[in-house]
C-alpha positions in Angstrom: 0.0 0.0 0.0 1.2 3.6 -0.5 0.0 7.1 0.3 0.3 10.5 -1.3 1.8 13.0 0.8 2.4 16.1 -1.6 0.1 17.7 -4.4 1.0 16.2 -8.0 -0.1 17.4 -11.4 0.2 15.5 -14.4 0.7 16.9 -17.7 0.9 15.7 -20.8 -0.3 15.4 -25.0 -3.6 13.1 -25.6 -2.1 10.0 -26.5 0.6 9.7 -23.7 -1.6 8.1 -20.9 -2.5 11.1 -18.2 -6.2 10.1 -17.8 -5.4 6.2 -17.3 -2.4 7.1 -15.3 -4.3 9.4 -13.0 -6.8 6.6 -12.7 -4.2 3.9 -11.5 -2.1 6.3 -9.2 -5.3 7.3 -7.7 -6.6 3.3 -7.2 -2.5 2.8 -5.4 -3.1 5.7 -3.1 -6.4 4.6 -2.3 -7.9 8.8 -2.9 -11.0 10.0 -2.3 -13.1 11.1 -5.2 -12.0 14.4 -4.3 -8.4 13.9 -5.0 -8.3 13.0 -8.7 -8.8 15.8 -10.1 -9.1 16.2 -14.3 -9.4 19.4 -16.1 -10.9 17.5 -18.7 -13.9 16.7 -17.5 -14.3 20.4 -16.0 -13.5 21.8 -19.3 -16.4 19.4 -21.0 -18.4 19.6 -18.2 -18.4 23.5 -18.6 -18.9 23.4 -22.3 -21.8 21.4 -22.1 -23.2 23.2 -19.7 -23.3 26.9 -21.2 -23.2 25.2 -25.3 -24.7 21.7 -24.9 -22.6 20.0 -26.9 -19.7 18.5 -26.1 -16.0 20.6 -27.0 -13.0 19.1 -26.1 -10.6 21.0 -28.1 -9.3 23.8 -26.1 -9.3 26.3 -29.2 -13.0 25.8 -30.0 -14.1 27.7 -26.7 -14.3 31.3 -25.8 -10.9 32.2 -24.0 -12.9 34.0 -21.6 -14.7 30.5 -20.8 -11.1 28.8 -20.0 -9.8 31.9 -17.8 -12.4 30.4 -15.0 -11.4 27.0 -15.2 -7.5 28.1 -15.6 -8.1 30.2 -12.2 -9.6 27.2 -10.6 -6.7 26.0 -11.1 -4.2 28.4 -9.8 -6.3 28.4 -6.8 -6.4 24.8 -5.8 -2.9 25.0 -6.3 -2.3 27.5 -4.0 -4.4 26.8 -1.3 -2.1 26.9 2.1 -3.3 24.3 3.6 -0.7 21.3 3.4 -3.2 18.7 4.3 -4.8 19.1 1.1 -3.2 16.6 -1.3 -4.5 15.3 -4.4 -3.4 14.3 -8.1 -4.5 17.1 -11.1 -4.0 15.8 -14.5 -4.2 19.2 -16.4 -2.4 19.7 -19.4 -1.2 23.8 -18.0 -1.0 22.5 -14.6 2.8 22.1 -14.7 3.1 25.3 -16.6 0.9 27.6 -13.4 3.0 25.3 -11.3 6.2 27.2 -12.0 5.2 30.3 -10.8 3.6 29.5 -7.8 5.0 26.7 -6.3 7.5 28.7 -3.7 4.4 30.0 -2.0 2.8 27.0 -1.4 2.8 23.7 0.4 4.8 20.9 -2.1 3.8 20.6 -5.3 4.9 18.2 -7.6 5.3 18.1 -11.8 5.0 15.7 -13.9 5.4 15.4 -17.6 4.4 12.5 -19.6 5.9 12.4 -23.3 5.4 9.6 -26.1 6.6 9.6 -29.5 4.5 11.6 -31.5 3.2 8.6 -34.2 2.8 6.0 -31.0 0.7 8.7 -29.1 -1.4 9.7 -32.9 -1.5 5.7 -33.1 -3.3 5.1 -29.5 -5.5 8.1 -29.8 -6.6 7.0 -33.4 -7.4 3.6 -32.0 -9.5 4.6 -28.9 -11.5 7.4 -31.3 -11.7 5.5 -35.1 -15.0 3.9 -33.6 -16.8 7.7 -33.9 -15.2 8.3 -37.1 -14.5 5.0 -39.0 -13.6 6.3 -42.5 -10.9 8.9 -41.7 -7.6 8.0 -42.6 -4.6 7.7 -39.7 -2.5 10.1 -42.1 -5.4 12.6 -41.9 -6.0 12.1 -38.2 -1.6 12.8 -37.3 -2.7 16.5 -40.0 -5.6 17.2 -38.0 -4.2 16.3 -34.4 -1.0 18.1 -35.3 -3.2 21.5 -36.5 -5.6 21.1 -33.1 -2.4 20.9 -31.2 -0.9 24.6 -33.0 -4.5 26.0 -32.2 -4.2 25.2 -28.6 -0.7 26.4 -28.5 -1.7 30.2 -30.3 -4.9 30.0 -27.9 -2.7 29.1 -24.9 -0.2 31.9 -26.0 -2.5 34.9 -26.3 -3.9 34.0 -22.8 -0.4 33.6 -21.1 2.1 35.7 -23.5 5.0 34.9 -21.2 4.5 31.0 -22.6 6.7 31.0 -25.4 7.3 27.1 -26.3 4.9 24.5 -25.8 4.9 23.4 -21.9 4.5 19.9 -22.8 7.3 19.3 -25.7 10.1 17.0 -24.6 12.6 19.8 -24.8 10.9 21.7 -22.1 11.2 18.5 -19.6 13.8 20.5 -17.4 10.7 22.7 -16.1 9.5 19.5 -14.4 10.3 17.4 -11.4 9.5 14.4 -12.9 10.3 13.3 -17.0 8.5 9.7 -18.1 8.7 9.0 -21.4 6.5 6.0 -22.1 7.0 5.4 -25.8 8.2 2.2 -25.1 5.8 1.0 -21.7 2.6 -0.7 -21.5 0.5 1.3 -18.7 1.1 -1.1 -15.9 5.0 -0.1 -16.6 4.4 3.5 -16.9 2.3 3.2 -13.0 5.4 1.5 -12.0 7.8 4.0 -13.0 6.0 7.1 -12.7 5.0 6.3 -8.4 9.1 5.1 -8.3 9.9 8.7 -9.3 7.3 9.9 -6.8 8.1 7.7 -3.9 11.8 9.3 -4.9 10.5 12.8 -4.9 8.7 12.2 -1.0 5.6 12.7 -2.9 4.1 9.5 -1.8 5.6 6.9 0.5 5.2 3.2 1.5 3.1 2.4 4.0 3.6 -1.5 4.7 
């Protein structure tokens, strides 16, 4: 058995394993509801609720929609209380990290990265069942434009962001690095809580 003991966001493309990952880690730590946290779901949850439909890609909202959700964020991750732990898989959660981390009870970062065609390849596997007839090279174009859309959208909010947050080369802005081009997800679990049990973000507890 193991427990968390520090705040950890995961960040990451689709396609390199956040949501399953936050899943697992949250199943070893034995959290509450409360604690697995996905800005996902808030972001479709919000869209549905003020469109009715449901918009997952980032650029396809109003900025001003985001802002809330983004400041959500930045609050929960600056809440003083150390006893509040929990796992955020949030794709800018590494990114507001930086800035307000010395202020704040631990907080740790993690990036997940996968090689762009194996992370096009899984995505295009879990979503061909809504879209049967597209073409994977059609589905790498139109992932790679969705992910220069969120990048420019992602910009003009935060000018100060001037690569992407989630490219390998930005992996020194992180605690923790996985890359799991090359791990099933049982692996990835294994080596992502090694990192963390490194870091003192989550211990042993038998």
């Amino acid at each position: 058995m193991y427990r968390l003991l520090k705040r950890v966001v995961i960040s990451g493309h689709p396609g390199t394993g956040t949501t399953t990952l936050v899943d697992k880690l949250a199943l070893l730590y034995n959290l509450k509801p409360e604690q697995k946290i996905k800005v996902g779901d808030l972001f479709r949850e919000n869209s549905k609720e003020k469109t009715g439909h449901d918009i997952t890609s980032y650029y396809q909202r109003e900025i001003t929609e985001d802002l809330s959700i983004d400041n959500m964020q930045k609050e929960l991750l600056s809440d003083p209380n150390p006893k509040v732990v929990y796992i955020l898989e949030s794709r800018l959660g590494g990114f507001f990290a930086q800035e307000i981390r010395d202020n704040t009870p631990p907080i740790v970062t993690v990036l997940m990265t996968t090689d762009d065609q194996v992370r096009f390849k899984r995505v295009f596997d879990r979503d061909r069942q809504k879209n049967p007839h597209i073409s994977f090279d059609k589905y790498c174009a139109e992932t790679k434009l969705r992910q220069e859309k969120d990048l420019k959208q992602w910009q003009e909010a935060y000018p100060r962001m001037h690569t992407d947050p989630l490219d390998p080369a930005n992996a020194a802005l992180y605690d923790i690095h996985v890359d799991n081009t090359n791990l099933d997800i049982e692996q990835t679990v294994q080596a992502v809580n090694s990192r963390l049990l490194e870091s003192g973000a989550a211990e042993k507890t038998n």
